[in-house]
N, C-alpha and C positions, 0 to 999 in steps of 0.2 A: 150483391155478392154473386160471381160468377161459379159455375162450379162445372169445368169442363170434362171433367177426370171421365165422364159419359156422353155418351153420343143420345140414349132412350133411356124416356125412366117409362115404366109399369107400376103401375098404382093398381094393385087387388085390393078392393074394397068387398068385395064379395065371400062368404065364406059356405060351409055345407048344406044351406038352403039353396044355393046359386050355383050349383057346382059346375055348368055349363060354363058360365061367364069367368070364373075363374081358372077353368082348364084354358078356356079361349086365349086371357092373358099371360098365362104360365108358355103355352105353347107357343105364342106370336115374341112373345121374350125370349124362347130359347132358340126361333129360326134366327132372329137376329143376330143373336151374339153366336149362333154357328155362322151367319153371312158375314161376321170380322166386329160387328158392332160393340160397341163397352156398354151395357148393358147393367143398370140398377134395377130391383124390383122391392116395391114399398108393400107391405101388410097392413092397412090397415082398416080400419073398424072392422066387421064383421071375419074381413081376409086375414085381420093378425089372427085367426081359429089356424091357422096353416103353420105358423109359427113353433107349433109345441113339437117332437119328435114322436110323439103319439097320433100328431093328425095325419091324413092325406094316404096313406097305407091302404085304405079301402076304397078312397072318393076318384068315381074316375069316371070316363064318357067314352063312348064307346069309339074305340079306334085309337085309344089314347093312355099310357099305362099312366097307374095312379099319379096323384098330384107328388105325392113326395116323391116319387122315383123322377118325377118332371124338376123338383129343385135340385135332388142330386145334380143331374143329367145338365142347370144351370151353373150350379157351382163348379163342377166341371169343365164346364165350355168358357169359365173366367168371369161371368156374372157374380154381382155381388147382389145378395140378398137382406133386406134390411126389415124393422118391426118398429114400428109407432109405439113409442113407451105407454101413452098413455092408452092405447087400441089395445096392447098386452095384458094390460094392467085388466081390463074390461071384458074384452073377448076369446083370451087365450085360454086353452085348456091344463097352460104349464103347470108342474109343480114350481112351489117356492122353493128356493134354494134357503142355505144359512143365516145368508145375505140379505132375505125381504124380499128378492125381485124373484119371479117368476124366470124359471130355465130355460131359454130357448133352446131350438133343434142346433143342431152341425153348424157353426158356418155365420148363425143368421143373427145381426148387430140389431141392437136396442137406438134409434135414433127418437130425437126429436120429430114433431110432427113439421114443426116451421122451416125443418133441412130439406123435407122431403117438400112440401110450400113453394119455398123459395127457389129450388130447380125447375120447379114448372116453367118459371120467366126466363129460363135460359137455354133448355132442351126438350127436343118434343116427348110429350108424356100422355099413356094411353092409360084412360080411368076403366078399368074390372071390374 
């Protein structure tokens, strides 16, 4: 399955323990997709903690404004942002909706983890 619709995926795997590694990815995915790139970013295990609309507000390095104001600032520039169902399910700090599932922030889609898998074999992808 080819999935060209991206030029770079970003795989954050890292979440508020790591906060270095995940500003790294956050930041290196948003020079992209300002340099013209189609740009996806994956949340998961620890990095779906970025997911919720409550995370990312405080977490930040220095020279670097927080994490969530770096997703705005991706979804913005035409990045899409995506969440490991099953890494949400585990590591996010969401509330449950009505619905069972866990609410994500603004913007950011619940995929499979085997969508986010499967683009590895066909676009280059940086692990967080």
């Amino acid at each position: 399955m080819s999935d060209k619709q991206f030029d770079l995926q970003f795989v954050i795997a890292s979440g508020p323990s790591q906060v270095e590694r995940a500003v790294f990815g956050f930041a290196a995915a948003l020079a992209a997709a300002h340099s013209g790139s189609r740009v996806v970013i994956a949340l998961t295990m620890h990095g779906a903690f970025w997911a919720a609309d409550t995370s990312g507000r405080e977490e930040s390095v220095h020279g670097f404004p927080p994490i969530a104001e770096i997703i705005e600032m991706l979804q913005e520039a035409g990045a899409k942002v995506e969440a490991c169902a099953t890494c949400v399910d585990n590591f996010c700090p969401c509330p449950t909706g009505v619905d069972g599932l866990k609410q994500l922030g603004f913007g950011i889609e619940r995929v499979g983890l085997g969508v986010i898998a499967m683009r590895m074999a066909d676009i280059p992808t940086t692990l967080c």
